[in-house]
C-alpha positions as CSV (number, residue, x, y, z in Angstrom):
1,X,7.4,25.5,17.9
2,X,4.4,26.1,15.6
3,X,0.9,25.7,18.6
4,X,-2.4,24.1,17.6
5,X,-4.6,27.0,16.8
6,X,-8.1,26.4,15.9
7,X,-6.7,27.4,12.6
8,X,-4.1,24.9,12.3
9,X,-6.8,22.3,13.9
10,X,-8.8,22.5,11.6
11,X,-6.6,23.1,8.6
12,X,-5.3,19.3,9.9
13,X,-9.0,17.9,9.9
14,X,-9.6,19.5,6.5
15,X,-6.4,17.4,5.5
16,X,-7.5,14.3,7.1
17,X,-11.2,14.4,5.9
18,X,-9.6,14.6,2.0
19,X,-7.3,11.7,2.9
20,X,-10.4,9.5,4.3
21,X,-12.7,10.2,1.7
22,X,-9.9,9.8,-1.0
23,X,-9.2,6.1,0.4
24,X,-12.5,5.2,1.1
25,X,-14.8,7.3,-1.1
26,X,-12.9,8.1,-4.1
27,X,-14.5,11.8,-5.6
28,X,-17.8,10.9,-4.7
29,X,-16.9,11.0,-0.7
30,X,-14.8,13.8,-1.0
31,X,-18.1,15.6,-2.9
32,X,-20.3,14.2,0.1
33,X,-17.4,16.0,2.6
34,X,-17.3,19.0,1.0
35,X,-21.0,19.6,0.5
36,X,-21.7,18.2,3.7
37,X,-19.8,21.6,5.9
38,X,-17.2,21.6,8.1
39,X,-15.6,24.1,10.6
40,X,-13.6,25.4,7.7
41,X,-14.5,24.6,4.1
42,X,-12.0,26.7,2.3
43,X,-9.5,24.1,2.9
44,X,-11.3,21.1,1.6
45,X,-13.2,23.3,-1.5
46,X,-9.3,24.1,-2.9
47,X,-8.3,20.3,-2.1
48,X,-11.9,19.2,-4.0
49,X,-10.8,21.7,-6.6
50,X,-7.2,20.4,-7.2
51,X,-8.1,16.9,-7.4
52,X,-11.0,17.7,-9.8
53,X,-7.9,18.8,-12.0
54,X,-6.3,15.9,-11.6
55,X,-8.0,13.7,-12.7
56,X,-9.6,15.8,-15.4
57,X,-6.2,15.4,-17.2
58,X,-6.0,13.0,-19.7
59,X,-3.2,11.2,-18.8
60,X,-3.7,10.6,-15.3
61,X,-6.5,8.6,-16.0
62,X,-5.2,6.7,-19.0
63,X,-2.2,6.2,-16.9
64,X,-4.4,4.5,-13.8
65,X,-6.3,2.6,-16.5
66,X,-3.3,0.9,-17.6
67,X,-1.6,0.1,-14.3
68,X,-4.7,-1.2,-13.0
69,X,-4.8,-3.5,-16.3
70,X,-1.5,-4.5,-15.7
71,X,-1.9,-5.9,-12.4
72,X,-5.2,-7.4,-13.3
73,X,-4.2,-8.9,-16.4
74,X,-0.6,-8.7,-16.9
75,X,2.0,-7.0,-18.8
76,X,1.4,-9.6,-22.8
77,X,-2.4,-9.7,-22.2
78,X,-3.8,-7.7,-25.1
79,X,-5.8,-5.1,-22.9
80,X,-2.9,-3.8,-21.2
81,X,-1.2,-3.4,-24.5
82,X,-4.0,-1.3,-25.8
83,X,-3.8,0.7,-22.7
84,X,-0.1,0.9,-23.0
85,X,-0.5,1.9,-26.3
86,X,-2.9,5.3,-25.1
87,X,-0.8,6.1,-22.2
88,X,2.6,6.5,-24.9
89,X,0.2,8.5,-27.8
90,X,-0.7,11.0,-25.2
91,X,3.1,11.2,-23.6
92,X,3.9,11.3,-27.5
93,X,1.6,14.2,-27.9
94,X,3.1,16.1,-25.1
95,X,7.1,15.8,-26.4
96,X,9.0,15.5,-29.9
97,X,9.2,11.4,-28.9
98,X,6.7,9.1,-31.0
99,X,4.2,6.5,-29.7
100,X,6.6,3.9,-30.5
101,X,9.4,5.1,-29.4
102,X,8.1,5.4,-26.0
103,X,6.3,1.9,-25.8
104,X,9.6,0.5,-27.3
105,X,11.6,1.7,-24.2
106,X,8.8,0.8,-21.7
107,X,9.5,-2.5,-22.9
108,X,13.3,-2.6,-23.0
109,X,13.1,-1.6,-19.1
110,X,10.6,-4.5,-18.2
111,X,7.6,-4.7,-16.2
112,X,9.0,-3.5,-12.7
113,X,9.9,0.0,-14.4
114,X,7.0,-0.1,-16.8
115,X,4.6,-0.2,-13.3
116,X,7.0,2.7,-11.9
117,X,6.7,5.0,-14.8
118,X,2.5,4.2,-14.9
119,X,2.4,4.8,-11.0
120,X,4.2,8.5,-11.5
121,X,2.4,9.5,-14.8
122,X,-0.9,8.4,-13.1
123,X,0.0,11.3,-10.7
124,X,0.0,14.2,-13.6
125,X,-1.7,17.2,-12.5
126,X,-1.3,16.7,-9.2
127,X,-0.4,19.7,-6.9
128,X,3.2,20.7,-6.2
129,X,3.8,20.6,-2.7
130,X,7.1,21.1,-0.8
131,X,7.7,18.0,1.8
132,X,5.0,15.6,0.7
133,X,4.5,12.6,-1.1
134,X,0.5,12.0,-1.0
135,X,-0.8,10.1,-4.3
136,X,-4.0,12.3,-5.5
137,X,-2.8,14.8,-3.1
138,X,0.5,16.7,-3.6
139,X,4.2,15.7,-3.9
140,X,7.8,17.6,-4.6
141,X,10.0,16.4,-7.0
142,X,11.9,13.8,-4.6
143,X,8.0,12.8,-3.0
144,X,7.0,11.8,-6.2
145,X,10.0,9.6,-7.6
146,X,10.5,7.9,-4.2
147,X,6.2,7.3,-4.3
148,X,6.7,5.7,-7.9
149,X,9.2,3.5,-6.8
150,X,7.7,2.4,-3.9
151,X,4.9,1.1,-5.8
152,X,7.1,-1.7,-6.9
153,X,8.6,-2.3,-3.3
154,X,11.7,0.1,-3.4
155,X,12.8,2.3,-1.2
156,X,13.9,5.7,-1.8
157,X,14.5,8.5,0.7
158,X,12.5,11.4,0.6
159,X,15.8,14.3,-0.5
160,X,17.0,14.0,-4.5
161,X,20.8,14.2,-3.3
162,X,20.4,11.0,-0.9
163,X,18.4,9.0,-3.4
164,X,20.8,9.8,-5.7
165,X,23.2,8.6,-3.9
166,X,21.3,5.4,-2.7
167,X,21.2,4.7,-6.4
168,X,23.5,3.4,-9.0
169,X,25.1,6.1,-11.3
170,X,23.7,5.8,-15.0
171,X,25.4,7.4,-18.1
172,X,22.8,8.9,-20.1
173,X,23.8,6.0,-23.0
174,X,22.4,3.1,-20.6
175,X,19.7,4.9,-18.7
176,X,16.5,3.4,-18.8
177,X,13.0,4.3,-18.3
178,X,12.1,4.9,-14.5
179,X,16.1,5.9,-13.9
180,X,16.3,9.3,-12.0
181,X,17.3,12.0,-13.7
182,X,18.5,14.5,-11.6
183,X,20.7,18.0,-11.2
184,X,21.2,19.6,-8.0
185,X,17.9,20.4,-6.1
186,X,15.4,18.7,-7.9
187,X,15.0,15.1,-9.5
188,X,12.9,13.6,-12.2
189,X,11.9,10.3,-13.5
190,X,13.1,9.5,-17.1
191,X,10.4,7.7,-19.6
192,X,13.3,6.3,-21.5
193,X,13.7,8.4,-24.9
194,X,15.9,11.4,-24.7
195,X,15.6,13.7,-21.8
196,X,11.8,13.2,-21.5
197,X,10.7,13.0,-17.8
198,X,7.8,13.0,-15.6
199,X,8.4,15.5,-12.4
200,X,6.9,17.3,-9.4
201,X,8.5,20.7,-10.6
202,X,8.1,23.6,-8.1
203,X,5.6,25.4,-6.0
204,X,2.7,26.8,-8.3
205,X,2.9,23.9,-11.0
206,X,1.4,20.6,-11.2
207,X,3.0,16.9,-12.0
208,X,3.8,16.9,-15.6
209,X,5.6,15.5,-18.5
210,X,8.1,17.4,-20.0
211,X,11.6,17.9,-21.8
212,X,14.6,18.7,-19.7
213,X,16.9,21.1,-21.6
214,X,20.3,19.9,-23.4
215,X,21.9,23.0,-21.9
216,X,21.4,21.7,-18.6
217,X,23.8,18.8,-16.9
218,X,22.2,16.1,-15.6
219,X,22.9,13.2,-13.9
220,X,21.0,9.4,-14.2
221,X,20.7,6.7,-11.7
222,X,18.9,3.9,-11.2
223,X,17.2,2.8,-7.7
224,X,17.8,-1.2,-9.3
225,X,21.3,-2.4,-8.7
């Protein structure tokens, strides 16, 4: 059993302090927290520092441009395409897969996986974090697939082998974009051209787009029957 030291304590106030002002406050409460003391700082200057990051990428904020568009406005309304359009170039510019290649297969899967893949790519450069799934925050691999998906009202469980298996098994030849993508111990989201996923990848890194080698086996499955 693991007691309440003051250390803990207030390790667990830093934590709820950066959830508060994240929900209520956005940046500008969490700046008003951290400059405003605490019992310990340290915690909430690294949690100020790692969200800073976040959204100083790119992506994470073209990403929750675009999702935001397409709930206000709609998947055909001619803003979200344009959004669409920047969220894809800057995936594009991360991979070997072209700006149209990526919008083409965002638009085969439809809308409910369109607002799944937005939900996880507006997460890159989040912190790794084993046994968590908090948007803005931290996530592991299986936090941030099973956060994506809840977005959209499904349910995953938070352990890649049992969402897996809650899933229906893909071949690679029919998976679509938002489908998992796993092999054993960690799983991915696919963003529907080749083996290009977004992922929570291991203790040190950050959310991010990537390529998922050809010498590694990997299964697909999608949380839609």
């Amino acid at each position: 059993m693991i007691r309440s030291t003051p250390s803990h304590r207030s390790k667990r106030a830093g934590a709820l302090v950066l959830t508060g002002t994240l929900a209520f406050g956005g940046l500008s409460g969490l700046v008003t927290a951290v400059t405003a003391g605490s019992a310990d700082a340290t915690p909430l200057s690294r949690s100020f520092a790692m969200v800073t990051r976040w959204r100083a990428d790119p992506l994470s904020r073209a990403a929750t441009e675009a999702l935001d568009l397409f709930h206000q406005d709609g998947a055909t309304s001619a803003t979200f395409i344009a959004a669409r359009r920047i969220v894809a170039v800057d995936v594009a510019g991360r991979t070997t897969a072209t700006a149209d290649q990526l919008e083409a297969a965002w638009v085969a899967a439809g809308d409910q996986r369109t607002a799944v893949i937005l939900a996880a790519l507006a997460q890159v450069g989040v912190p790794y974090r084993r046994n968590t799934s908090a948007p803005g925050v931290s996530f592991d691999c299986s936090g941030l697939t099973m956060y994506a998906w809840s977005t959209v009202g499904v349910d995953l469980p938070h352990q890649s082998e049992r969402q897996m298996a809650a899933s229906t098994a893909r071949t690679a030849d029919v998976a679509l974009a938002g489908d998992l993508v796993q092999y054993p111990g960690h799983v991915m989201l696919s963003l529907g051209v080749g083996r290009i996923i977004v992922h929570a990848p291991n203790t040190g890194h950050l959310v991010e787009v990537r390529e998922v080698s050809a010498r590694r086996s990997v299964r697909f499955a999608s949380p839609l029957p």
